[in-house]
C-alpha positions as CSV (number, residue, x, y, z in Angstrom):
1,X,-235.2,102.7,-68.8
2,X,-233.2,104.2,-66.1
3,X,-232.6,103.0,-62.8
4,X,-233.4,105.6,-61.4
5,X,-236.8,106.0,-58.5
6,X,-238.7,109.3,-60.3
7,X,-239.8,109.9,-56.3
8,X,-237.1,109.5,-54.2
9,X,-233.8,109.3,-56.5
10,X,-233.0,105.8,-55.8
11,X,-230.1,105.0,-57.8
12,X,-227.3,101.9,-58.3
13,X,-225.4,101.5,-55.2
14,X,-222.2,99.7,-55.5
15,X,-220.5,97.4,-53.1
16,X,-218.4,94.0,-52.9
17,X,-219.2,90.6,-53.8
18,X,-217.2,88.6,-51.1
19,X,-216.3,85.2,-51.6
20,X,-216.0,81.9,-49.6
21,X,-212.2,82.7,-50.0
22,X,-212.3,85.8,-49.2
23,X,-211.7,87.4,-52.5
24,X,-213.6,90.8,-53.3
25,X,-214.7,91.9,-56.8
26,X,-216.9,94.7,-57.6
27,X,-220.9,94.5,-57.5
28,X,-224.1,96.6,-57.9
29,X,-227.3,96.6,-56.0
30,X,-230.1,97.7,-58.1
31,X,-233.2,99.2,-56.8
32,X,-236.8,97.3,-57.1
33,X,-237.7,99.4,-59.4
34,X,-241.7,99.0,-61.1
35,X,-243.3,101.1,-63.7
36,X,-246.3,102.2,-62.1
37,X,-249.2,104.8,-63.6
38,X,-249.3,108.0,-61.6
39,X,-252.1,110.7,-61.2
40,X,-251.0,114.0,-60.7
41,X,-252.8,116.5,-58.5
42,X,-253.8,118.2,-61.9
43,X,-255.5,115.2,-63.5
44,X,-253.2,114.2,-65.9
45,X,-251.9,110.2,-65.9
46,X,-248.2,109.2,-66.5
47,X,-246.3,106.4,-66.3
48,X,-243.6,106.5,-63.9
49,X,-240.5,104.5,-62.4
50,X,-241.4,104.2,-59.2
51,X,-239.7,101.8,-56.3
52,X,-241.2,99.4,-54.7
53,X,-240.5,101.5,-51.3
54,X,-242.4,104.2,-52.7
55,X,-245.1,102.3,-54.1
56,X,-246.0,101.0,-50.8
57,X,-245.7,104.5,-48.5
58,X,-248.3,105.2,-50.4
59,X,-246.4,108.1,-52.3
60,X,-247.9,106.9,-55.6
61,X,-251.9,107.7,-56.5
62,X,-252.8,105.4,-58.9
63,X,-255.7,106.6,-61.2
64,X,-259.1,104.7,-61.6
65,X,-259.7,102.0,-63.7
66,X,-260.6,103.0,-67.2
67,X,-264.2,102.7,-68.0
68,X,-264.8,101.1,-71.4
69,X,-268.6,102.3,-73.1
């Protein structure tokens, strides 16, 4: 799975992990990612990676439950 938000293109971002002594090394911060099950305007369902800051602006339209017979 990537880390990568199929929405907004949220990726890795990197930074530094700073010590109490003051001693840098290299770090990543990697995005909340969920996968989530999408509806597209068409009808068809997918399952997406989706962040969690997409997931709740409301960018994602989850289908309907499925209905078992």
């Amino acid at each position: 799975m990537s880390k990568k938000c199929d929405f907004c293109g949220k990726k890795p971002q990197v930074g530094n992990l700073v010590s109490h002594s003051n001693i840098k090394t290299k770090r990543r911060f990697n995005p909340n990612l969920q996968r989530v099950r999408h509806q597209f305007p068409d009808g068809s369902v997918r399952t997406l990676t989706i962040c969690t800051r997409c997931l709740r602006s409301g960018a994602v339209i989850k289908p309907l439950a499925r209905k078992w017979a």
